[in-house]
N, C-alpha and C positions, 0 to 999 in steps of 0.2 A: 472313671468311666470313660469309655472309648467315644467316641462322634456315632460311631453305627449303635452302639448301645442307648444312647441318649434319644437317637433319630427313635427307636423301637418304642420305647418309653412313651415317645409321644404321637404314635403310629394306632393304626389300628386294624385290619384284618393283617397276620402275616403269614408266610407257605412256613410249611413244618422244617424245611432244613433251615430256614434261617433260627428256630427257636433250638433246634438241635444243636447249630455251631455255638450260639452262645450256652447252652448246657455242657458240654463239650468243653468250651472253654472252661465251666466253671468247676468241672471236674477234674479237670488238669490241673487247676489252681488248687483244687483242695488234694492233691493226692501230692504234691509237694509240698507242702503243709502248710501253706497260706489260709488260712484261716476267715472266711467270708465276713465283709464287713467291719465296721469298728467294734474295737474294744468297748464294754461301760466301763473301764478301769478299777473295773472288781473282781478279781477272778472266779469269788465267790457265783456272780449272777451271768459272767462269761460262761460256765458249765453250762446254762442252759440256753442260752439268749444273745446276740448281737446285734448291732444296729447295721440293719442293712441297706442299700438301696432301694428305692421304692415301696418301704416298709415302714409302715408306720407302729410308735411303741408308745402305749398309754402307759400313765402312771398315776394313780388314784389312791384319794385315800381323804379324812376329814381333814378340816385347818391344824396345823399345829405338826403332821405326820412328818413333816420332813420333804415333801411333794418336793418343792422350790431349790430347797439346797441338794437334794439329789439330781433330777435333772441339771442344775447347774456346776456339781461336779462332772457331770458327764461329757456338758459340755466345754468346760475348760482343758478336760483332762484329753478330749478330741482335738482341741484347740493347739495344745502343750506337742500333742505328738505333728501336728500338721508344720509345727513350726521346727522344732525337732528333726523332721524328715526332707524339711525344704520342698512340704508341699505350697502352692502359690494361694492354697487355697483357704477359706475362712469357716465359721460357723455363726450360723443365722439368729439371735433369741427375739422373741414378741413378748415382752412382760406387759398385761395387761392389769397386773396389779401392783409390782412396785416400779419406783425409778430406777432410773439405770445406777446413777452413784450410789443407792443402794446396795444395791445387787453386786459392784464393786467391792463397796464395804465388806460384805459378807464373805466375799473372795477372798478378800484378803486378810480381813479377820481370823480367818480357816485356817490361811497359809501362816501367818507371821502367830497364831496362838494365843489372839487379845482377844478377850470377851469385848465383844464392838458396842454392847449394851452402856457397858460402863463407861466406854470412852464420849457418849453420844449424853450420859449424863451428867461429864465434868469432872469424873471418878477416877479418869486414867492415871496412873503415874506416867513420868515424864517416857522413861523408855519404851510403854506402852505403846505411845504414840508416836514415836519414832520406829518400832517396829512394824507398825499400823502403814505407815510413811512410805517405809521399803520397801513392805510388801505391796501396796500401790499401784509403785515404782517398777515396778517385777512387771505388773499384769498390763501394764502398755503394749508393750511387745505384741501380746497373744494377740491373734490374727479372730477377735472377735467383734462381731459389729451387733450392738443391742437398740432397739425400737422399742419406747416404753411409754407409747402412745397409747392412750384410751380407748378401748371396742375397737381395736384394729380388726378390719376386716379379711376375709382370705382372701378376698379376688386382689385388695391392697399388698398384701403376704408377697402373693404371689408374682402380680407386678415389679414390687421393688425387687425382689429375690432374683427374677431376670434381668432386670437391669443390670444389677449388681452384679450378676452370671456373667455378663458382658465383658468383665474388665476383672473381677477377683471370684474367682468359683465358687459357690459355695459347697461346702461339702457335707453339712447337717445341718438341723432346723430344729427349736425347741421353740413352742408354744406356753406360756403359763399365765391365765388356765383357759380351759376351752371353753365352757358357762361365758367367760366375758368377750369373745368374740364378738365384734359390730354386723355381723350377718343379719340381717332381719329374715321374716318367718310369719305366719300368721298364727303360729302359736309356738308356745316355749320348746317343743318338743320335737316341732318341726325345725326348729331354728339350731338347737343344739345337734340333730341331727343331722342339719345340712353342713354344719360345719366342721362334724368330725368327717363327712364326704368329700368336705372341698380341702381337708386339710390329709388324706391318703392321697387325693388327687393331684395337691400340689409334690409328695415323697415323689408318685409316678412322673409327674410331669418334667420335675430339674432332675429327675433321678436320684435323691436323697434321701437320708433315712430321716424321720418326724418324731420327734416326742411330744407326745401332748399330754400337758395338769389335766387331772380333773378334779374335780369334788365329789363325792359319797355323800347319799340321802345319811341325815341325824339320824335316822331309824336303827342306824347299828347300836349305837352311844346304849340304846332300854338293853340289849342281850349282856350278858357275860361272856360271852366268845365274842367279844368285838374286832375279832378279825373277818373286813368285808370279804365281801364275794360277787363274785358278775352282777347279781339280784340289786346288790344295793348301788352300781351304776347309776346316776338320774338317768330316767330314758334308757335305761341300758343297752336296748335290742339293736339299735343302731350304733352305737360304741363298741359296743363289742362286737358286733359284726365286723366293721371294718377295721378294727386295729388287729393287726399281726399277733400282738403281746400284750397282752394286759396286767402288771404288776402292782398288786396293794401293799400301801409303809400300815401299818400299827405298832407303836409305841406304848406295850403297856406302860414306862414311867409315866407320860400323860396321865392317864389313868387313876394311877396309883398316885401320884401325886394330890389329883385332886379327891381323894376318897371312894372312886368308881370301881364296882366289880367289872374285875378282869379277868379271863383265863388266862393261867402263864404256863409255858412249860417248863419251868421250872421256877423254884421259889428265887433264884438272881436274878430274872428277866426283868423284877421290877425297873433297874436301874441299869441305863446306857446300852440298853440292846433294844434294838427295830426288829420288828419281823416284817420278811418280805414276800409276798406269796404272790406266786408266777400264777394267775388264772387261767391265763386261755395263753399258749404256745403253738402258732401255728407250723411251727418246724419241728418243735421239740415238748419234752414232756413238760407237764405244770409240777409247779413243787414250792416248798415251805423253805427258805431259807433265814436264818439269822443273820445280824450285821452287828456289828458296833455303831452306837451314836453318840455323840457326843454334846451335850444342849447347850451345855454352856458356850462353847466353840461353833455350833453348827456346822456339824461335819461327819460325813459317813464315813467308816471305815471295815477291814477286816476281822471279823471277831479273833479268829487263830493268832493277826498278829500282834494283840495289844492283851493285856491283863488290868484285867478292873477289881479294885481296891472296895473297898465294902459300901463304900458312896457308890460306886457304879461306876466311875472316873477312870483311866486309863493311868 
């Protein structure tokens, strides 16, 4: 983002030619085919959606969907290209429910192909953890700075995030999740709504694009189509209004694992397929897409490019 872009960001009445050159600009850019925004590093959900500047992208869905480990491929895989391209710049996470060496784990877990469960029980074999080790070892590098403070607040988000503007750019922000936000409120619904506001506020303000967890009311778990929808947002009216994008994970295996009617479309979905469904696309169309998941690994992937075995396994 340019210094005049950034100034705009944080401006507020402006004359129409200056909203023109930057359209203009951004016309130019896409008719040589640069492509607005970052990749998710799925081409599958790149069809319809990108992380853009001053856009904020939900991503919701019950415990268990995969919330956590999606956003945190996204942002690694943000991370990977920034360092990659010899940008100077980093990407922001607020984990308000795990720790950071967690979240590590999980990274690298993904990468190096250890079930990190096993290794956390004593279960590993020796190479396990030595691939566990390397891949670690790998994730130094990436240009990511993790805060896995309790009820971190936005106005705090936002503080440190300029600071840190100061001296290493940021270039995206993940929240997980937005329910534990420290913003206080005189009621729940005022509170979680003030902080999906303060959290599009801070995308406008550094000029960055935001992801924010959320959680979905139980109330889906009674249907058989347990795939949410805007409705089952907590508070929805205000979340959905202000995010850009709103994307739900549903994992019929969850489900089916535990004995739960589920709609599938077809009878494989039980095992190692996500479904993803784009709700509200303020650029683009909404839609229903398939993924690969992987549970035991925790890890997203392509459905086209991987083949699942009758466990559902890749």
């Amino acid at each position: 983002m340019t210094d005049t872009q950034h100034d705009i960001y944080n401006s507020e009445l402006q004359a129409m030619p200056i909203w023109c050159s930057i359209a203009e600009d951004k016309l130019a850019q896409w008719q040589a085919g640069k492509a607005e925004g970052f990749s998710t590093g799925f081409p599958t959900l790149d069809k319809y959606f990108r992380l853009v500047d001053g856009e904020m992208v939900t991503i919701a869905g019950r415990p268990s969907m995969g919330k956590t480990i999606l956003g945190m491929q996204i942002m690694e895989l943000i991370a990977r290209g920034l360092k990659n391209t010899g940008d100077p710049g980093c990407v922001a996470i607020y984990s308000a429910e795990m720790t950071g060496w967690s979240l590590v784990h999980r990274m690298a877990g993904a990468l190096a192909g250890v079930e990190v469960h096993k290794l956390r029980m004593g279960q590993g074999m020796p190479k396990d953890f030595a691939k566990l080790s390397a891949a670690v070892q790998g994730l130094r590098t990436l240009p990511i700075q993790i805060d896995d403070g309790s009820a971190p607040t936005t106005q705090r988000m936002l503080d440190q995030m300029m600071i840190l503007n100061e001296n290493i750019p940021v270039r995206a922000m993940l929240f997980d999740f937005l329910e534990l936000g420290g913003d206080r409120a005189s009621s729940e619904e005022q509170r979680i709504s003030s902080i999906a506001v303060a959290l599009k506020d801070i995308a406008k303000a550094i000029g960055i694009p935001v992801i924010a967890l959320s959680q979905i009311n139980r109330s889906v778990e009674n249907r058989a189509n347990k795939m949410p929808t805007l409705a089952d947002l907590r508070y929805s009216g205000q979340i959905e209004q202000i995010s850009d994008v709103v994307c739900f994970i549903m994992r019929p295996e969850y489900y089916v694992e535990r004995g739960m009617a589920v709609d599938l479309a077809n009878a494989q979905d039980g095992k190692g397929i996500a479904y993803i469904s784009i709700a509200k696309n303020r650029h683009g169309p909404p839609a229903n897409v398939r993924m690969h998941f992987n549970a035991k690994l925790g890890i997203f992937g392509e459905l086209e490019r991987v083949h699942l075995n009758e466990e559902g396994v890749a």
